[in-house]
TIMARGU-650752 format. One record per residue (C-alpha): x, y, z; residue in three letters. Coordinates in Angstrom, 1 decimal. Each point is the difference from the previous one (the first is absolute). Last residue first. Layout:
REM residues N
((X; Y; Z); Ala);
...
***
This chain:
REM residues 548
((-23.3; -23.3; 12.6); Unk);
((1.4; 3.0; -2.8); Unk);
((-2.8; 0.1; -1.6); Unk);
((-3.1; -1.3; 2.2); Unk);
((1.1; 2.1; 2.5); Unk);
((0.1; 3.0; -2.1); Unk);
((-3.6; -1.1; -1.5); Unk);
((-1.5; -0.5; 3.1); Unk);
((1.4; 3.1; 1.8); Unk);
((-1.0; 2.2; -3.4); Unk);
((-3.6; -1.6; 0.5); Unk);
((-0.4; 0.8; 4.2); Unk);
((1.2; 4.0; -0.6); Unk);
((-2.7; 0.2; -3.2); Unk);
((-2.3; -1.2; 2.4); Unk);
((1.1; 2.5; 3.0); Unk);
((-0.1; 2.8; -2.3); Unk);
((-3.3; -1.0; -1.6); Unk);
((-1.5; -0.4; 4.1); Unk);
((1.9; 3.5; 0.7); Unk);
((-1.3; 1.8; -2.4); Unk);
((-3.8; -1.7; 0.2); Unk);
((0.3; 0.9; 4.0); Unk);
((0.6; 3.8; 0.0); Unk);
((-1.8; 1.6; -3.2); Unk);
((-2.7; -2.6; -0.6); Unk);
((-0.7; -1.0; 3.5); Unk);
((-0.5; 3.9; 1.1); Unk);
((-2.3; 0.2; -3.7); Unk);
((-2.1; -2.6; 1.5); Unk);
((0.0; 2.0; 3.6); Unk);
((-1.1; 3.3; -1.5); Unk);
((-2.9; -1.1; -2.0); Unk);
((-2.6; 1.7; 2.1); Unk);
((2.0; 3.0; 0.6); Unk);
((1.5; 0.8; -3.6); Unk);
((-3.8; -0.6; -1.7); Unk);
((-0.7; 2.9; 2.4); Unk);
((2.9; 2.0; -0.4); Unk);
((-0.2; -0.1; -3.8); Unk);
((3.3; 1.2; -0.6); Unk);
((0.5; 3.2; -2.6); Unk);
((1.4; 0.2; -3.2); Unk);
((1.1; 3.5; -1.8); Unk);
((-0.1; 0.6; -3.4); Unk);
((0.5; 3.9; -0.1); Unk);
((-1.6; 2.5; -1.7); Unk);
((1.1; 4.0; -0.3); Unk);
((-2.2; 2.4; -0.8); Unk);
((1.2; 2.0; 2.5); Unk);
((3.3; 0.6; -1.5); Unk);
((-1.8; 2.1; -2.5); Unk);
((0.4; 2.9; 2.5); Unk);
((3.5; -0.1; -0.5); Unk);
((-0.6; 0.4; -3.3); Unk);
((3.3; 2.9; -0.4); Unk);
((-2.2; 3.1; -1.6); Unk);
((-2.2; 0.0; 3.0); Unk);
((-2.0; 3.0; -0.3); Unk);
((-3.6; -1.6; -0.5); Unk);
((0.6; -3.3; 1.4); Unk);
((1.0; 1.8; 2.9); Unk);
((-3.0; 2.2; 0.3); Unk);
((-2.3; -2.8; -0.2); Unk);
((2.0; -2.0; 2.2); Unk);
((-0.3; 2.8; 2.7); Unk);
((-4.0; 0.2; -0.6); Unk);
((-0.2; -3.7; 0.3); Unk);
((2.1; 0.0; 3.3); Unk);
((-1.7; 3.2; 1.6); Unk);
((-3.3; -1.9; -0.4); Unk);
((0.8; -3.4; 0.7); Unk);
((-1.9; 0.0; 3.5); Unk);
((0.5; -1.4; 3.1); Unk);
((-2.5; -0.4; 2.7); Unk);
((0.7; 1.8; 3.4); Unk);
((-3.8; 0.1; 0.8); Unk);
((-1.1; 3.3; 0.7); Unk);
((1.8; 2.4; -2.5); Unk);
((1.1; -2.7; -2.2); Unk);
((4.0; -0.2; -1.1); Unk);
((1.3; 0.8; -3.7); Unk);
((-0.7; 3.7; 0.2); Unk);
((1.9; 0.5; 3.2); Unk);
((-1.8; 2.7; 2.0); Unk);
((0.2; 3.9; -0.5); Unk);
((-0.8; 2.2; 3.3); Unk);
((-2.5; 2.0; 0.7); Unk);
((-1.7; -1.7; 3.0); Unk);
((-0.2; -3.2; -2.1); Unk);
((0.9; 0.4; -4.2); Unk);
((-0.8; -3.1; -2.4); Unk);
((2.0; -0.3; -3.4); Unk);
((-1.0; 1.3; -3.2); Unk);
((1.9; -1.7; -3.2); Unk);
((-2.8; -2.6; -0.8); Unk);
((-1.9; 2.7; 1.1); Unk);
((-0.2; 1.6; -3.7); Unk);
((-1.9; -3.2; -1.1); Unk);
((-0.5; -0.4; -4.0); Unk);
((3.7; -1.2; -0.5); Unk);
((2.0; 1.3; -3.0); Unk);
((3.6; -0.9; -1.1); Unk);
((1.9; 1.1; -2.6); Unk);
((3.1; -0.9; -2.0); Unk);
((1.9; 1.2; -3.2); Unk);
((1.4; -1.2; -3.5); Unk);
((0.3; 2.3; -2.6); Unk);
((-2.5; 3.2; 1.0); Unk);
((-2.3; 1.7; -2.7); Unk);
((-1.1; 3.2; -1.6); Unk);
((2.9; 2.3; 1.9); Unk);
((0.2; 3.8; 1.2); Unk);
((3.5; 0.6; 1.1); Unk);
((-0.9; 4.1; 0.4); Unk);
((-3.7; -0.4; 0.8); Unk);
((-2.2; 2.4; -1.7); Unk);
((-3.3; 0.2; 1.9); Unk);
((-3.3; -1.4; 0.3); Unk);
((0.8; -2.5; -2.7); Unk);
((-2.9; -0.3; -2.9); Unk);
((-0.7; -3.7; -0.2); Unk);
((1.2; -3.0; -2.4); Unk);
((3.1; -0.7; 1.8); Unk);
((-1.5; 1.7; 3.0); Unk);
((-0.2; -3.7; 2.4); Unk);
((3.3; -0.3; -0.9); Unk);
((1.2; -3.7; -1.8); Unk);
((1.7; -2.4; 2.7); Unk);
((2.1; -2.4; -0.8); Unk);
((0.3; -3.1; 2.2); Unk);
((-1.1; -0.6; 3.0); Unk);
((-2.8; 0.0; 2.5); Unk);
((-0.2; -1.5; 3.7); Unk);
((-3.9; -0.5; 0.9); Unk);
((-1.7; 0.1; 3.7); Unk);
((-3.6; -0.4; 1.0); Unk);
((-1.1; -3.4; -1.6); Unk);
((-3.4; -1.0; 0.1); Unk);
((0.2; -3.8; -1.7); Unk);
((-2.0; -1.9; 2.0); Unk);
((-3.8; 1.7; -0.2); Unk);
((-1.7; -2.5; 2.1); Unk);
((-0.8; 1.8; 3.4); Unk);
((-4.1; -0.5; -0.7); Unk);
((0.2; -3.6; 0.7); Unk);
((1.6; 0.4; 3.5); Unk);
((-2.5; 1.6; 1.7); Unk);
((1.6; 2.0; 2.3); Unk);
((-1.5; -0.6; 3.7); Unk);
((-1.2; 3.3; 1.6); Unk);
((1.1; 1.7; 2.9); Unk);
((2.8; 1.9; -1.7); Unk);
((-1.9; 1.7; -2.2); Unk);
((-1.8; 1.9; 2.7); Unk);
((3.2; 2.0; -0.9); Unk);
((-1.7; 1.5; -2.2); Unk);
((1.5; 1.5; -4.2); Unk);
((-2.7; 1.5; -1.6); Unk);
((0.5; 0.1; -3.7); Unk);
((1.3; 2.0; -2.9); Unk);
((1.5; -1.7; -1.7); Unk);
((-0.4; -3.5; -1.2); Unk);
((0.6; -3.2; 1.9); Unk);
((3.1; -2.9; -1.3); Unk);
((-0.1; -2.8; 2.4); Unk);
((2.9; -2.5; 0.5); Unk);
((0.2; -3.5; 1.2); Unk);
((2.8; -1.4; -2.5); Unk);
((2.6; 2.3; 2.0); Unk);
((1.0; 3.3; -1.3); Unk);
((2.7; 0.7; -2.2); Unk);
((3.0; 2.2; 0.2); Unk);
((3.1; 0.0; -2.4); Unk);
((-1.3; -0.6; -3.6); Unk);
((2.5; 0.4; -2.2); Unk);
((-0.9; 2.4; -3.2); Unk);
((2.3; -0.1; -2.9); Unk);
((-1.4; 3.7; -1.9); Unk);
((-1.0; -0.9; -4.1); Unk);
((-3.1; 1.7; 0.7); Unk);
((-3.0; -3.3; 1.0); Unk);
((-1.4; 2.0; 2.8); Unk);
((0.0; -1.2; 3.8); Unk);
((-2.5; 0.6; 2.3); Unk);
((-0.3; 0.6; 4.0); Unk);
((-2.2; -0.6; 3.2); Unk);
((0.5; 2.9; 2.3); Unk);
((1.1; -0.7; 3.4); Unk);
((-1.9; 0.8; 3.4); Unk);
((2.9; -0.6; 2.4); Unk);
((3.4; -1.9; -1.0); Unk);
((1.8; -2.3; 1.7); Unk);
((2.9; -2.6; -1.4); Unk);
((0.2; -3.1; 1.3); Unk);
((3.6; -0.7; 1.2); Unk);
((2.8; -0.6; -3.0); Unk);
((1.4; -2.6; -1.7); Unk);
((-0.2; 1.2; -3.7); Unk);
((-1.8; 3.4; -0.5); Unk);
((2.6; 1.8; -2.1); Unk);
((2.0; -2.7; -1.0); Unk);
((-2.6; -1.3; -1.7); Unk);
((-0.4; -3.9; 0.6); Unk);
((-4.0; -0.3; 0.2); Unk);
((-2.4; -1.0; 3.1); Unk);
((-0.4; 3.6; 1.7); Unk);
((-1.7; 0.4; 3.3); Unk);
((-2.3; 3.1; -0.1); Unk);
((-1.7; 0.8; 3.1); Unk);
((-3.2; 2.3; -0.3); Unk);
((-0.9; 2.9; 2.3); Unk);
((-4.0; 0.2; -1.7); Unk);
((-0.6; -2.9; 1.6); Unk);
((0.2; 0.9; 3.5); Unk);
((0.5; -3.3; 2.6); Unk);
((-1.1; 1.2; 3.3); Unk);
((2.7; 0.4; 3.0); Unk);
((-1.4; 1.1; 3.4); Unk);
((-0.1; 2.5; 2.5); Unk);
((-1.1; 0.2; 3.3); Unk);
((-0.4; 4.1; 1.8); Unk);
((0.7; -0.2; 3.7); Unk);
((-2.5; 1.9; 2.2); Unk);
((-1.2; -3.4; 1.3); Unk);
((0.0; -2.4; -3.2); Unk);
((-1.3; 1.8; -2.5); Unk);
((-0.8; -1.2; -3.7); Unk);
((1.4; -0.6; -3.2); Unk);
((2.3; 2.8; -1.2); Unk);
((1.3; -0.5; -3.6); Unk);
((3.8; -1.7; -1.3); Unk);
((0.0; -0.4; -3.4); Unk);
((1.1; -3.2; -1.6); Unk);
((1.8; -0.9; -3.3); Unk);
((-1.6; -2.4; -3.1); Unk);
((-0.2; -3.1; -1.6); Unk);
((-3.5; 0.3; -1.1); Unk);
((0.5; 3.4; -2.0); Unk);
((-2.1; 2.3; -1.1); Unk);
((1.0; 2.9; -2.2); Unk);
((-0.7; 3.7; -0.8); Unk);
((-1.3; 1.6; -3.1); Unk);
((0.6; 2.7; -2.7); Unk);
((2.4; -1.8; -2.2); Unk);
((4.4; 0.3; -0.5); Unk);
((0.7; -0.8; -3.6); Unk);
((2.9; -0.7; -1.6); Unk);
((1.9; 0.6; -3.2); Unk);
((2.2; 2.6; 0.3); Unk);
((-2.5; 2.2; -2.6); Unk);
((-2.3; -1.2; 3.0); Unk);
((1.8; 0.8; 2.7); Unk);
((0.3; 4.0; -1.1); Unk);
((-4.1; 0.3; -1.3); Unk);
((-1.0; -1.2; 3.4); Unk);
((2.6; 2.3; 1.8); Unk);
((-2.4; 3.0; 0.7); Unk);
((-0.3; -0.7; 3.7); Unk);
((-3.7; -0.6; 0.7); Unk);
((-0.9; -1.8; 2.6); Unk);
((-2.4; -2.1; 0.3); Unk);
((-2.4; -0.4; 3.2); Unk);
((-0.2; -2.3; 3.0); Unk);
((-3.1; 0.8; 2.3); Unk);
((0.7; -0.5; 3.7); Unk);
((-1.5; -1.6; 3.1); Unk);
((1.3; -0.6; 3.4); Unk);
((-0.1; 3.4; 0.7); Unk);
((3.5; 0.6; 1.6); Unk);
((1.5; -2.7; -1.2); Unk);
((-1.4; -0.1; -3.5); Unk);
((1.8; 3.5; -0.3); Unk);
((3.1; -0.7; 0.6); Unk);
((-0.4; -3.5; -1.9); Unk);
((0.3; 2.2; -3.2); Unk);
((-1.1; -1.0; -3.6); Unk);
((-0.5; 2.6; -2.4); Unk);
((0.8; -2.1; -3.2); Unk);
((2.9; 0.1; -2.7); Unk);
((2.7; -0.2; 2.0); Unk);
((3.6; -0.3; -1.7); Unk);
((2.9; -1.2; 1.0); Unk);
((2.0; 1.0; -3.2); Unk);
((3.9; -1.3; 0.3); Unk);
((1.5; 1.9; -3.2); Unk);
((3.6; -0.1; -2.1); Unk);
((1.4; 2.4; -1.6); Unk);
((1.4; -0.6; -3.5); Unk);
((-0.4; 2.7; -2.0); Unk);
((-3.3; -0.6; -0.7); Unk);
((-1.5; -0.8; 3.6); Unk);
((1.2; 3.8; 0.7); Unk);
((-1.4; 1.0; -3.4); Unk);
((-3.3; -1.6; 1.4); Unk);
((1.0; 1.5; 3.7); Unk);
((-0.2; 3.6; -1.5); Unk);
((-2.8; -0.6; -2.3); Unk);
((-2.5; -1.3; 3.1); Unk);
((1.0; 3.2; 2.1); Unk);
((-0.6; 2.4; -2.7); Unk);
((-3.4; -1.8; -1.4); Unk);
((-0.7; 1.0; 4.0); Unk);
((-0.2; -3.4; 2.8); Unk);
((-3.1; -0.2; 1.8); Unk);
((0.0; -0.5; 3.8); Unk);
((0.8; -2.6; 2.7); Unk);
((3.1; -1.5; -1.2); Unk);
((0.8; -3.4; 2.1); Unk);
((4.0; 0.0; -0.6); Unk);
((1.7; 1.1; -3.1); Unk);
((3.2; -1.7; 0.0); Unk);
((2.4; 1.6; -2.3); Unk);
((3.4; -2.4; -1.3); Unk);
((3.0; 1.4; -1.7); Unk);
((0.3; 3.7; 1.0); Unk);
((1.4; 2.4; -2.0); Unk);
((-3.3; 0.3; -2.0); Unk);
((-1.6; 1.3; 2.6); Unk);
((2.0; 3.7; -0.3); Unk);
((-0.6; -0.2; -3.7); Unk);
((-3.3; -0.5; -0.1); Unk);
((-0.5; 2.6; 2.8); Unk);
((2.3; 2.3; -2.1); Unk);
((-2.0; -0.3; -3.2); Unk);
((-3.4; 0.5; 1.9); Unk);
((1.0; 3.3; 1.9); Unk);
((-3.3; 2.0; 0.8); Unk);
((-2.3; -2.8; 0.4); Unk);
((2.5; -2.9; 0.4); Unk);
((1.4; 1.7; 3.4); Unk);
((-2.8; -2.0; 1.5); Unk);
((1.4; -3.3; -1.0); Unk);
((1.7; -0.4; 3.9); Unk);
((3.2; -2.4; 0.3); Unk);
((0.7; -1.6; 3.3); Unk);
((3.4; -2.0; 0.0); Unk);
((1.8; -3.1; 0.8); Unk);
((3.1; -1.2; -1.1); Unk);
((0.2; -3.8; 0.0); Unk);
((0.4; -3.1; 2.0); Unk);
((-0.2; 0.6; 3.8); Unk);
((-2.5; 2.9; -1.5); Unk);
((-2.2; -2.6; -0.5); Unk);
((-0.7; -1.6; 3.5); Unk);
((-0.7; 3.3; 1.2); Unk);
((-1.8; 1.0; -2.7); Unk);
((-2.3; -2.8; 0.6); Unk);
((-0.6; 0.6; 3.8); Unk);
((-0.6; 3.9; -1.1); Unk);
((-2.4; 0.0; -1.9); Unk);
((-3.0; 0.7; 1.8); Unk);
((1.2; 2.5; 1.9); Unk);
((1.7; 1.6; -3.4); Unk);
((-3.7; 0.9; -1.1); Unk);
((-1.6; -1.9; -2.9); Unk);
((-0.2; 1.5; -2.9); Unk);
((-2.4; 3.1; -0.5); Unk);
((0.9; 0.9; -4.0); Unk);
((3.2; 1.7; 0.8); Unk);
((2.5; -2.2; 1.3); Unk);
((2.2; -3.1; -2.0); Unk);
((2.3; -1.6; 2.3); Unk);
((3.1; 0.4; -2.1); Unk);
((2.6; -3.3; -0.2); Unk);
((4.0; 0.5; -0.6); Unk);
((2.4; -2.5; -0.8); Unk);
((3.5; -0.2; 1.1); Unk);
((0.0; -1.0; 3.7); Unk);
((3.9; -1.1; 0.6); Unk);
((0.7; -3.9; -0.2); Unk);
((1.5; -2.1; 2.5); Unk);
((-3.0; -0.2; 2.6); Unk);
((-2.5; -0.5; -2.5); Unk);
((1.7; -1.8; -2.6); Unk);
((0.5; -2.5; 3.0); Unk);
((-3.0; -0.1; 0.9); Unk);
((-1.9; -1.3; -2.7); Unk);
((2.8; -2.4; -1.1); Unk);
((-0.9; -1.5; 3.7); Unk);
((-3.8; -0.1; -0.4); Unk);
((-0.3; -0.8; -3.8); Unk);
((2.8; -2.5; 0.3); Unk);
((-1.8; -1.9; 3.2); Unk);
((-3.5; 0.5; -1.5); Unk);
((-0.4; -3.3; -1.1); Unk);
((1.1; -1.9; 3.2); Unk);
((-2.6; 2.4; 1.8); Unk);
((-2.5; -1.2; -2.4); Unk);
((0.7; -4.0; 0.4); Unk);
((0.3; 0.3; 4.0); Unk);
((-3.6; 1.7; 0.3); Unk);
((-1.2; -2.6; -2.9); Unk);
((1.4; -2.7; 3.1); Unk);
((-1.7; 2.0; 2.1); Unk);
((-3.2; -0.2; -1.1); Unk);
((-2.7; 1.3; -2.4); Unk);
((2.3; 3.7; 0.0); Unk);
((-0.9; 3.5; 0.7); Unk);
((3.2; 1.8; -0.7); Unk);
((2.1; 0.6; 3.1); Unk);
((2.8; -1.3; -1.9); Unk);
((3.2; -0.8; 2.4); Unk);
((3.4; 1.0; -0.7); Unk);
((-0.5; 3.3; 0.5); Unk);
((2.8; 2.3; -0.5); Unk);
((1.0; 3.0; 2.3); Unk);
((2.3; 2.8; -1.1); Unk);
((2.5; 1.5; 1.4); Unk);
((2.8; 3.2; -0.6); Unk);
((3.3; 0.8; 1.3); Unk);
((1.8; -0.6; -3.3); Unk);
((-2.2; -3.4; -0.2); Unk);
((-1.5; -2.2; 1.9); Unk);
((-2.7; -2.5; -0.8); Unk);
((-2.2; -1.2; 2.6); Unk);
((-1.7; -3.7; -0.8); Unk);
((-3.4; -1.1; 1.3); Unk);
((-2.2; -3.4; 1.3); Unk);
((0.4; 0.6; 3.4); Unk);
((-1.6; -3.0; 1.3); Unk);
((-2.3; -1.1; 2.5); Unk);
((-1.8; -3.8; 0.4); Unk);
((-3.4; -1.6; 0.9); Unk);
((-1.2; -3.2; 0.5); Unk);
((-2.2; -2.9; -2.1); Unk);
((0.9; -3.5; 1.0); Unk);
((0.1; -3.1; -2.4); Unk);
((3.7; -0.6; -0.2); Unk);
((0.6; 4.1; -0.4); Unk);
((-2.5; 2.2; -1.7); Unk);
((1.1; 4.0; 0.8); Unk);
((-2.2; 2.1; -0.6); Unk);
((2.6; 3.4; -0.1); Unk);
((-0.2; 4.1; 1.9); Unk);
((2.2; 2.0; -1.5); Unk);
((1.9; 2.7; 1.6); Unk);
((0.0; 3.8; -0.7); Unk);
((3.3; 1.5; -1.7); Unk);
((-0.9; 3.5; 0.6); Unk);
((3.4; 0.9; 1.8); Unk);
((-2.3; 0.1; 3.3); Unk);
((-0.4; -2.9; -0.2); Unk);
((3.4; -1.4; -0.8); Unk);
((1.3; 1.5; 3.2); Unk);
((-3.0; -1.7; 2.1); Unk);
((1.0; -3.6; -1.7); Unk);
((3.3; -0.2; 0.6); Unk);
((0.2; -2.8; 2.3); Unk);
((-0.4; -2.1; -3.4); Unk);
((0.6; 1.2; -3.0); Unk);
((2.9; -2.4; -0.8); Unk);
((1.9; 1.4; -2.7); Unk);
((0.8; -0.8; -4.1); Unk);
((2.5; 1.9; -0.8); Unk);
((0.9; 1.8; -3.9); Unk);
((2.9; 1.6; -1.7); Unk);
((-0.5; 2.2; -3.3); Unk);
((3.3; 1.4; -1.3); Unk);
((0.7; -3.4; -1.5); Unk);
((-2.1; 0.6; -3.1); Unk);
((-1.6; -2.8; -2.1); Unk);
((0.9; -2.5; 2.9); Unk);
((-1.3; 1.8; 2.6); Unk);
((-3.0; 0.9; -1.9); Unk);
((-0.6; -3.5; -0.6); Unk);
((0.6; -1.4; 3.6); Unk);
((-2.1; 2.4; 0.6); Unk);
((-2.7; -2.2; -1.9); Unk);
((1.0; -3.3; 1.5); Unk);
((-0.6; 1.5; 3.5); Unk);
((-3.3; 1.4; -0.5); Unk);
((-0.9; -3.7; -1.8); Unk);
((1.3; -1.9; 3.2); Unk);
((-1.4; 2.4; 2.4); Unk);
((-3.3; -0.3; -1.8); Unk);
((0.2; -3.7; 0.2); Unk);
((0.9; 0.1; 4.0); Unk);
((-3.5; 1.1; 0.1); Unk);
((-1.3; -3.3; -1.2); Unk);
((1.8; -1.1; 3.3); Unk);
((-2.0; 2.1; 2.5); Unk);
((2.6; 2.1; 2.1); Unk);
((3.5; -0.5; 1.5); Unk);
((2.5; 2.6; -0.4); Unk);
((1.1; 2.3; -3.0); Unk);
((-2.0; 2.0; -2.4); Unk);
((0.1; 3.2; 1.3); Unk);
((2.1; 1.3; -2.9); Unk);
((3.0; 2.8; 0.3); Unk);
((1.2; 0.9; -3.4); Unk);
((3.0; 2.3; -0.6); Unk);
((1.0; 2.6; -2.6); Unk);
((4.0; 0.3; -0.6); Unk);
((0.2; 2.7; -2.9); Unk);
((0.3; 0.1; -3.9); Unk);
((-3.9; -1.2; -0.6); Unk);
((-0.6; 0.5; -3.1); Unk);
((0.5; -4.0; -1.2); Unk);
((-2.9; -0.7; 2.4); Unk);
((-2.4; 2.4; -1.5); Unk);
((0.0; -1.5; -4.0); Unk);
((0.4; -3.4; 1.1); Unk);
((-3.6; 0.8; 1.8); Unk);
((-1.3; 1.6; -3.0); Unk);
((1.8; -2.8; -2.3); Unk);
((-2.2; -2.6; 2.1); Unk);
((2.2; -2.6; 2.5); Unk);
((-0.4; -3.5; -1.1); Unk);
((-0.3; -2.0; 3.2); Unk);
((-3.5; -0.7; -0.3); Unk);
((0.1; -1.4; -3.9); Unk);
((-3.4; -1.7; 0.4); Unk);
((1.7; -3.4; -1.0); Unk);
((2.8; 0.0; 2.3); Unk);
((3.7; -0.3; -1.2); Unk);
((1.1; 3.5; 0.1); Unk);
((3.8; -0.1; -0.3); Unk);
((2.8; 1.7; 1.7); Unk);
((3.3; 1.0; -1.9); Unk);
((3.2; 1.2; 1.5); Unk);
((2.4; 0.5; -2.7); Unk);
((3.4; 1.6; 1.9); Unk);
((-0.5; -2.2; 3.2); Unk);
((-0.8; -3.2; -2.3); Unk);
((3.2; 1.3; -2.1); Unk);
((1.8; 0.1; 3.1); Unk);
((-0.6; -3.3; 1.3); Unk);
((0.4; -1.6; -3.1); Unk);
((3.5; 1.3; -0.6); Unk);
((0.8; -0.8; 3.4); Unk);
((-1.5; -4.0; 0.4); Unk);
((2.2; 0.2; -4.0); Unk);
((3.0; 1.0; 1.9); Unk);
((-0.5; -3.0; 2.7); Unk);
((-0.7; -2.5; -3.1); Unk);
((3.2; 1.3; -1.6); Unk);
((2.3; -0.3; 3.3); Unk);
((-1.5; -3.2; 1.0); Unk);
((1.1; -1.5; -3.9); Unk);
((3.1; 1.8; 0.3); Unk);
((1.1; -1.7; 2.8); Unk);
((-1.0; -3.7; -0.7); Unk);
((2.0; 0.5; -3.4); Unk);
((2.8; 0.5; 2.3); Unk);
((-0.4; -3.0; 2.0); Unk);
((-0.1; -2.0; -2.9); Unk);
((-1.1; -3.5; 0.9); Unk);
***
């Protein structure tokens, strides 16, 4: 034997071990094996990670013992930062043990969850912190792990928070690494609602964008420069109008539309105030006229003159009796308030709490060219009635009959796009505008026939949350839906597309995993070790048998 031949062959196979080394080191390549694709980061979110040019850190409450199908969303959570760790090394994550820090995390805003949990047969209860806090150049944000969607179970709980994971965490991170840039006017002028009533929603938006109130009065002596002056803004929201709009008024925000402006109408096209039923206990809803009938329908919608019914519906709170000197109060179900749960895979509604809105509109759509996505429907129980009418509540006393709540497809929300043509292509312009244009290439609107979609509750002169009930703590989708709808709007990236996502994911059946637990015991522990001993007791025989 050569012993230098020996040499040189361990020296060549320990320089190729090297070689190999560093060109796995220099060419590191992962690969998305699954199906549905789940570890495929989106372009938007590749986009965002590769930005980031500073250390940011990720602290997630996702450690310590709690319901095993749980430990699933820790297990996809940390596969995705892996991701983002691996796509940009700036970005360092933790996962930590919430527990006897429960009172600090509180009062952070990151509230517990409380979790069925179904365990050999017995039903208990468990906590969890289901969030994430990013931090970044001295800033944080929260990130919910967990969808608070309503949900058939909590395995379709589990499946939707899974889902949103890139939407939630790509979300946040462009917001807490990226400067506001766009700007949004609250339209004034034409008796929108008052800034009371908006505020919980412009709270939550101006985390996101630039916010500010812009006033069409100046139109009547200034029109050019009011057009102008709105078009430097890249979204208007024209909240609950209460009067008629001027020829002026409607021409500026066509030509705002037409150069590429884009619109959120909440619209009320009925009198229709629970302010008033309150106090009298009776009211008469009536339309209101707003001038805009002529606008929406060169658009290609149509908001009608009635008010809707709705089986699934919200509750009002009303006084019912005495006891002592103390006034008792208790929750009726009002069908007027109704609760829109959305069953289709726009990113706009997706996975989101029911919805409320109070006294809609039914609406239309018109065959114009325009792509129109329907956004809010009501349930299959729904009731169309004509206005004007006398609105009681002596309604509550009395059963609905559920034949006559059969018109199903009432919808009260619509997302347009496409090309827009002016509503004055073919009519004589109230004034000259500068940048006047026939038609817009490519553009989005939205129009919802409920201005208090928007409107949230006040007590003792103070704003409440919009997506929380006055009385009963329920949640709503409302400042969700209306944040998605602004974000689809201006997001140039498709982040907000990221909640569209589907994944394939499989779940146990607990149940069929309980009563057949001790057959598939044998099967895993005793059937292994019964072929192992067996294949033990033939090689024996046959070795013997050799070399006996």
């Amino acid at each position: 034997m050569n012993v230098g031949n020996t040499y040189i062959k361990i020296i060549l196979v320990v320089v190729t071990l090297i070689i190999l080394n560093v060109i796995g080191n220099s060419f590191y390549k992962r690969y998305d094996l699954t199906k549905d694709k789940r570890y495929t980061l989106s372009n938007a979110t590749k986009e965002i990670i590769t930005r980031i040019d500073e250390p940011l850190t990720i602290k997630v409450y996702l450690q310590g013992d709690f319901p095993a199908e749980f430990k699933r969303i820790q297990l996809e959570t940390n596969q995705f930062l892996e991701e983002l760790h691996v796509l940009n090394d700036n970005i360092k994550f933790r996962f930590v043990n919430p527990v006897g820090n429960t009172k600090e995390l509180t009062k952070k805003g990151l509230q517990p969850s409380k979790l069925t949990v179904k365990e050999n047969g017995k039903v208990s209860e468990a906590v969890i912190f289901p969030w994430a806090v990013i931090n970044f150049n001295n800033k944080t944000e929260n990130v919910s792990l967990l969808s608070n969607a309503i949900a058939k179970n909590q395995e379709e709980q589990l499946q939707n928070s899974i889902e949103n994971l890139e939407y939630e965490f790509t979300n946040a991170l462009l917001k807490i690494t990226t400067e506001k840039s766009k700007k949004i006017a609250i339209l004034k002028g034409s008796g929108e609602l008052d800034d009371i009533y908006l505020f919980s929603f412009l709270k939550k938006l101006g985390e996101y964008y630039k916010l500010a109130v812009f006033t069409l009065d100046p139109v009547k002596t200034n029109p050019q420069k009011t057009l102008s002056d709105l078009s430097d803004y890249d979204l208007t929201i024209i909240a609950k109008p209460s009067k008629p709009f001027s020829e002026k008024e409607k021409f500026t925000l066509d030509q705002y539309i037409m150069n590429g402006g884009k619109t959120i109408w909440l619209i009320d096209n009925v009198v229709a105030e629970m302010d008033s039923l309150m106090a009298s206990g009776k009211s008469i809803t009536f339309n209101r006229e707003l001038n805009l009938t002529d606008l929406f329908f060169n658009y290609g919608v149509r908001i009608n003159y009635n008010i809707t019914k709705d089986l699934y519906s919200s509750i009002i709170r009303l006084a019912a009796g005495n006891t002592g000197n103390q006034t008792q109060y208790e929750d009726f179900i009002w069908h007027y308030f109704p609760l829109l749960i959305s069953n289709n895979n726009n990113p706009i509604s997706k996975n989101l709490d029911p919805v409320l809105l109070k006294f809609p509109s039914s609406m239309d759509t018109l065959n114009n060219g325009i792509r129109k996505t329907i956004l809010l429907q009501s349930s299959p129980y729904s009731k169309i009635i004509g206005t004007p009418v006398n609105v009681s509540l002596n309604e509550i006393a009395k059963q609905p009959n559920k034949k006559e709540f059969n018109d199903r497809n009432t919808f009260f929300g619509v997302l347009l796009e496409g090309n827009f043509k002016s509503a004055y292509a073919l009519r004589t312009k109230p004034f000259d505008a500068i940048n006047y244009k026939k038609q817009c290439i490519d553009n989005k609107m939205v129009v919802i026939s409920d201005g208090d979609i928007i409107a949230n509750e006040t007590f003792n002169g103070e704003p409440l949350p919009l997506n929380i009930d006055k009385w009963t703590g329920q949640p709503y989708g409302n400042t969700d839906f209306l944040l998605n709808t602004v974000q689809y709007m201006l997001d140039n990236s498709g982040i907000i597309n990221l909640r569209s996502k589907n994944l394939q994911i499989q779940f146990l059946d607990k149940e069929k995993v309980f009563q057949e637990k001790n057959y598939w015991q044998i099967i895993n522990i005793v059937l292994p070790l019964a072929l192992l001993g067996m294949f033990g007791f033939i090689f024996q025989y046959f070795r013997k048998k050799r070399y006996s």
